[in-house]
C-alpha positions in Angstrom: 108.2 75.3 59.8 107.1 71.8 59.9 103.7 70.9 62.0 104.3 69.7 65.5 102.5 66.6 66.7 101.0 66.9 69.5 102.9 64.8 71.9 105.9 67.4 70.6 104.3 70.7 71.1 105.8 73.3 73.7 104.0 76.3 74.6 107.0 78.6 72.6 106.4 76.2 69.2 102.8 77.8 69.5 104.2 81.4 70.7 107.2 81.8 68.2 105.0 80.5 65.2 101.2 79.7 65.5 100.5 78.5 62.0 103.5 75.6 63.5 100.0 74.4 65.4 96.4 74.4 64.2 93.8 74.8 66.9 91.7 72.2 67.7 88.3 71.7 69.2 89.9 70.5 72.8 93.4 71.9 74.6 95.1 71.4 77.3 97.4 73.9 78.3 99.9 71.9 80.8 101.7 74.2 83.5 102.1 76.0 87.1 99.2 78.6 86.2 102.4 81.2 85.2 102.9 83.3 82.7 103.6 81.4 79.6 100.4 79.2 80.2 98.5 82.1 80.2 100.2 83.3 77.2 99.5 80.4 75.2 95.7 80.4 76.5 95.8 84.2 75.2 97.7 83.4 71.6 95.1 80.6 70.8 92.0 82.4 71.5 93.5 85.2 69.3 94.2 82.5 66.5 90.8 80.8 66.8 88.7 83.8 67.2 91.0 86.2 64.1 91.9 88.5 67.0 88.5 89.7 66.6 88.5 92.6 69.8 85.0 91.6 70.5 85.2 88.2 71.1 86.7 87.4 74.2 86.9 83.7 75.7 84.5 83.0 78.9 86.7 82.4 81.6 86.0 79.8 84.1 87.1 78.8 87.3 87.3 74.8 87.5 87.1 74.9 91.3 84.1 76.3 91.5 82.3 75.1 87.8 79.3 72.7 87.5 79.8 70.6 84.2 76.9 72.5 82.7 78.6 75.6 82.9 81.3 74.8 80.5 78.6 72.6 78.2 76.0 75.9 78.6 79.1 78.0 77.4 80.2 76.0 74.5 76.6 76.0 73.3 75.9 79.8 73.7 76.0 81.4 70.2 77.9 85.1 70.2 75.6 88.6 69.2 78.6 90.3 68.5 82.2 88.9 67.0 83.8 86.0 65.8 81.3 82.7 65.3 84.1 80.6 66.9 83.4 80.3 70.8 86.6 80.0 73.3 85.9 78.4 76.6 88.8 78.4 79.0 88.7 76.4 82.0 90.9 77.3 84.8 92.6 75.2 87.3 90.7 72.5 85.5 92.8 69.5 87.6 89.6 68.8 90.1 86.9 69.4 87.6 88.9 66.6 85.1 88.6 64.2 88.0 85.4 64.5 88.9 84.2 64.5 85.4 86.6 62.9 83.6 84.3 60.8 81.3 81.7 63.1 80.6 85.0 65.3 79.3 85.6 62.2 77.4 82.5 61.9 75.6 82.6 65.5 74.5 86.1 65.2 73.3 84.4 62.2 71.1 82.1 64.6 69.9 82.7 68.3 70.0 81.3 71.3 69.3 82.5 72.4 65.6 82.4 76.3 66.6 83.6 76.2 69.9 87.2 75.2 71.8 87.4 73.7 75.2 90.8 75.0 77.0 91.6 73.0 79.7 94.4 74.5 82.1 96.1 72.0 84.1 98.8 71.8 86.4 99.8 67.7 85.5 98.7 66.0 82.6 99.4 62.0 82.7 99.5 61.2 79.2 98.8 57.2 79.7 94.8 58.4 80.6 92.1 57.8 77.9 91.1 61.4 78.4 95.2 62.3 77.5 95.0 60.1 74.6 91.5 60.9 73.2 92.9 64.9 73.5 96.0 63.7 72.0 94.1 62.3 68.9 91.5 64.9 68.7 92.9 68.1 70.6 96.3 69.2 71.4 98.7 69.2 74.5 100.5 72.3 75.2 103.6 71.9 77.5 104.1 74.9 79.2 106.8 73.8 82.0 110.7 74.2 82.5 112.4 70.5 82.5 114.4 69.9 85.5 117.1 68.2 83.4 117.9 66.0 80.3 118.5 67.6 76.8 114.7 69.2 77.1 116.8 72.0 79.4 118.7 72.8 76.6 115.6 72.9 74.1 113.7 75.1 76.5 116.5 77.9 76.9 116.8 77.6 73.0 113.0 77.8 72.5 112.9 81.0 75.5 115.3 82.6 73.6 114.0 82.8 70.1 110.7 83.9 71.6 112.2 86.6 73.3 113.7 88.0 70.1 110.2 87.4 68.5 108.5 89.5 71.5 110.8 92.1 71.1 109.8 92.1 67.6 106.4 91.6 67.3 105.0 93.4 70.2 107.9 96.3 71.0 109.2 96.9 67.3 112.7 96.7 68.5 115.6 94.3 67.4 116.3 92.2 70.1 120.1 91.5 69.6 121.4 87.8 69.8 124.2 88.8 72.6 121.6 91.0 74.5 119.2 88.3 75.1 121.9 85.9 76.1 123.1 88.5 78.7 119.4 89.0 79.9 118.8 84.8 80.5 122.4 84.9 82.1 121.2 87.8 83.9 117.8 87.1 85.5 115.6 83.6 86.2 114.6 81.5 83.3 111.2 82.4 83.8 109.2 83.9 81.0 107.1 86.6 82.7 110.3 88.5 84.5 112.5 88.3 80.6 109.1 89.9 79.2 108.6 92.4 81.7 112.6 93.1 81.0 111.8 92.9 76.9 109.1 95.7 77.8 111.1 98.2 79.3 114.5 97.4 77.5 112.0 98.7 74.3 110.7 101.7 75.9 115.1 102.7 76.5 115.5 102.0 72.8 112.4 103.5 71.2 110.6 101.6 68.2 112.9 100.5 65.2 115.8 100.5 67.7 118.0 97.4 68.7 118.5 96.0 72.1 122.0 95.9 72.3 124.2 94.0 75.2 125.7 97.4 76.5 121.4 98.3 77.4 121.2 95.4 79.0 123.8 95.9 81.1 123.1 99.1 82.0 119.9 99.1 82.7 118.9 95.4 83.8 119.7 95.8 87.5 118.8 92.9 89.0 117.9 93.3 92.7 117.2 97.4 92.4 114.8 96.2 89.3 112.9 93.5 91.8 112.8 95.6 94.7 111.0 98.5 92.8 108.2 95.8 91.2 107.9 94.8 95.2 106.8 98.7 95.8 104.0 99.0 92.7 102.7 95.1 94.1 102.6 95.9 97.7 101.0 99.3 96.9 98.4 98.0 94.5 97.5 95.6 97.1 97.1 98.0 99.7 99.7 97.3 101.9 101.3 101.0 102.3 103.9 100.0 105.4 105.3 97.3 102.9 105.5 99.5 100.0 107.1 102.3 102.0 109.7 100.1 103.6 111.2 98.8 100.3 110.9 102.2 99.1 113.4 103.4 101.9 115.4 100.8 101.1 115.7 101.8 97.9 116.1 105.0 98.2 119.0 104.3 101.1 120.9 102.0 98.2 120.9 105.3 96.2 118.2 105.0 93.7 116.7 108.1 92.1 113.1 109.0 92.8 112.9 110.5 89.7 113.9 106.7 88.1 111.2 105.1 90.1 108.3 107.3 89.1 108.1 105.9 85.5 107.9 102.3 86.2 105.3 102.7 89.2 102.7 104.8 86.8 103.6 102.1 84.0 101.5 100.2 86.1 99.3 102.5 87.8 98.3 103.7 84.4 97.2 100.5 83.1 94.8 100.7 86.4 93.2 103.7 85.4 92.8 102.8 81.0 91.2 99.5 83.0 88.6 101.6 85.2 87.9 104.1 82.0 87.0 101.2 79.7 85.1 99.6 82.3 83.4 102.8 83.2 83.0 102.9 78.8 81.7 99.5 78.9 79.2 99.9 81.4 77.5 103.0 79.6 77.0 101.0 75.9 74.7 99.0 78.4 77.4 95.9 78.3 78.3 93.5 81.0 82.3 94.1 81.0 84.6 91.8 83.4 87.7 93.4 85.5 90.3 90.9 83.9 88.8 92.0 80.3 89.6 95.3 80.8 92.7 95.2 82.4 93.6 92.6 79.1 92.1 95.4 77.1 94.5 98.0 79.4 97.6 96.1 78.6 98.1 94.1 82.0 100.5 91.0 80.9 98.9 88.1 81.2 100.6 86.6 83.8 99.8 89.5 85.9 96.0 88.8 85.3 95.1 87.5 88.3 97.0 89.8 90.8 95.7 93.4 89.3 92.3 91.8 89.1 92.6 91.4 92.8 94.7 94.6 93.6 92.5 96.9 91.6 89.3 95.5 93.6 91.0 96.8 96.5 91.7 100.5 95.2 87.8 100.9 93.9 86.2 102.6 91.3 86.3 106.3 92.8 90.0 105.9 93.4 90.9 104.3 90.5 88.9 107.0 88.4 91.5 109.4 89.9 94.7 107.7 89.1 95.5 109.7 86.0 95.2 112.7 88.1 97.4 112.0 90.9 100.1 110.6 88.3 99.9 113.7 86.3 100.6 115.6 90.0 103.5 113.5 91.0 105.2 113.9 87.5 104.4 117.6 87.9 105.6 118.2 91.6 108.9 115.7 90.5 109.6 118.0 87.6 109.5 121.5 89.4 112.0 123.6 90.3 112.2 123.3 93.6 111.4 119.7 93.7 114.8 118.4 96.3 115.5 114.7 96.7 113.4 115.0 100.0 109.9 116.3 98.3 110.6 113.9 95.7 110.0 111.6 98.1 107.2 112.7 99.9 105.6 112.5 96.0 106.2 108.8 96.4 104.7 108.7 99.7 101.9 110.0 98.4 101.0 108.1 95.8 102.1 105.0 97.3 99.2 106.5 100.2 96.8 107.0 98.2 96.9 103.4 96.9 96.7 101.7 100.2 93.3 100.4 101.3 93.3 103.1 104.6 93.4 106.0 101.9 90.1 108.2 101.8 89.2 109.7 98.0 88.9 113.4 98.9 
């Protein structure tokens, strides 16, 4: 595949095929702070680093950063990893105004080991910061077009990365008149197709193809939503939401034995990210939540939410989750398990999530 320039580059050039765009010592990740932004920001660091488990980027917060912050943490040489140092700079709009040509002399002169990633909502190319990063850097466009024939290149592009996902990261064929079912199916937006990809592979198990007749069915459109609603507004502690849309569902006919397996998809990345936290801690390291959920496999485009909704279950709950899965699946599974103590297993777990639960 021939090499992108930069004015060019979209953030599924970089996804589909990275060697399509060298990394360079400055990037600015354009988007709305979704998933495919964070996707690219997760994609480069893997390329500059060599995927190298143990060296993660330093994430900071450009709303809250002092400029020495991100020059301290492009300086700071690594104990342990790659030599290559990420620096990632979120919601990084404010900080560029406020320090725009400091950022400029840097991107004149940057560190050769380290990479300065810049997310930004907007990104006004006629700046001399936009056209020193341009020169130097790259510009990663990580937005839908309203209109014009970039529409067309972006459902194009969306597609082929889906069939690469399913590839790569599932190890299942991803069928050409399956994925145009799924984008005529559900939003154009990246993070709700990949969360489909994920559990369209789990249905058709590793080396298997995701045919049309899967997708429809098993893509369900507002049953599939409605479900996701439960496992946010439980993680989030908010038990009277997450037992009202349960109801609901339930009332539309939905299977509690069907629901079971996608709430503990989730819930089970909770507890893998409170054991290797837990692990961390007792090598004497200094682990982050959002590291360990990564590390747990929370998409990226979750990130943000499960670090937030896994503050609010705690520690001493959340070293408990594999146990109160492992007794819902149980109870679910026994003999005498009716549709109406099915339920109450729900209940339960959803109860045990909120913030008002008590670890016993």
């Amino acid at each position: 595949m021939a090499k992108k320039s930069a004015a060019a580059v979209t953030g599924f050039d970089l996804l589909i095929d990275p060697s399509a765009v060298m990394p360079r010592p400055v990037v600015a990740i354009v988007g709305d702070g979704g998933f495919l932004q964070h996707e690219v920001c997760r994609a480069l660091a893997a390329a500059i680093t060599g995927g190298d488990a143990d060296s993660t980027p330093e994430i900071i917060d450009g709303e809250t950063a002092q400029l020495r912050d991100i020059l301290d943490a492009l300086c700071e040489l690594s104990l342990f990893g790659s030599s290559q140092r990420v620096v990632v700079l979120e919601a990084a709009d404010d900080f560029i105004k406020n320090h725009r040509d400091r950022l400029e002399d840097y991107v004149a002169s940057p560190q050769d080991d380290a990479t300065l990633i810049l997310e930004v909502s907007s990104w006004p190319g006629n700046t001399r910061l936009a056209k020193a990063v341009a020169e130097r850097g790259l510009a990663v466009k990580c937005t839908m077009p309203e209109k014009g024939p970039e529409v067309a290149q972006y459902h194009r592009q969306l597609k082929d990365w889906l069939v690469a996902v399913a590839k790569r990261q599932f190890s299942v064929e991803l069928a050409r008149p399956a994925v145009e079912q799924l984008v005529e199916l559900l939003p154009p937006e990246p993070g709700i197709l990949y969360q489909e990809v994920a559990r369209l592979g789990l249905l058709a198990a590793p080396g298997k193809q995701i045919d049309a007749e899967l997708v429809r069915e098993n893509v369900g459109g507002w049953r599939t939503r409605k479900t996701w609603d439960i496992i946010d507004a439980a993680a989030d502690g908010r038990a009277a939401d997450a037992l009202q849309q349960l109801d609901r569902l339930l009332a539309a006919g939905e299977e509690p034995y069907a629901l079971l397996p996608q709430m503990a998809s989730t819930v089970r990345k909770f507890a893998l990210a409170v054991r290797l936290f837990d692990e961390a801690e007792a090598r004497g390291q200094r682990p982050s939540i959002r590291h360990s959920l990564e590390r747990a496999g929370m998409p990226p485009f979750k990130l943000a939410d499960a670090e937030r909704q896994l503050k609010q279950i705690g520690r001493p709950r959340g070293r408990q989750l594999y146990q109160w899965l492992l007794a819902a699946d149980l109870e679910l599974k026994g003999y005498n398990s009716t549709k109406d103590r099915a339920r109450r297993v729900l209940e339960t777990l959803i109860l045990r999530l909120s913030s008002e639960a008590f670890t016993k």
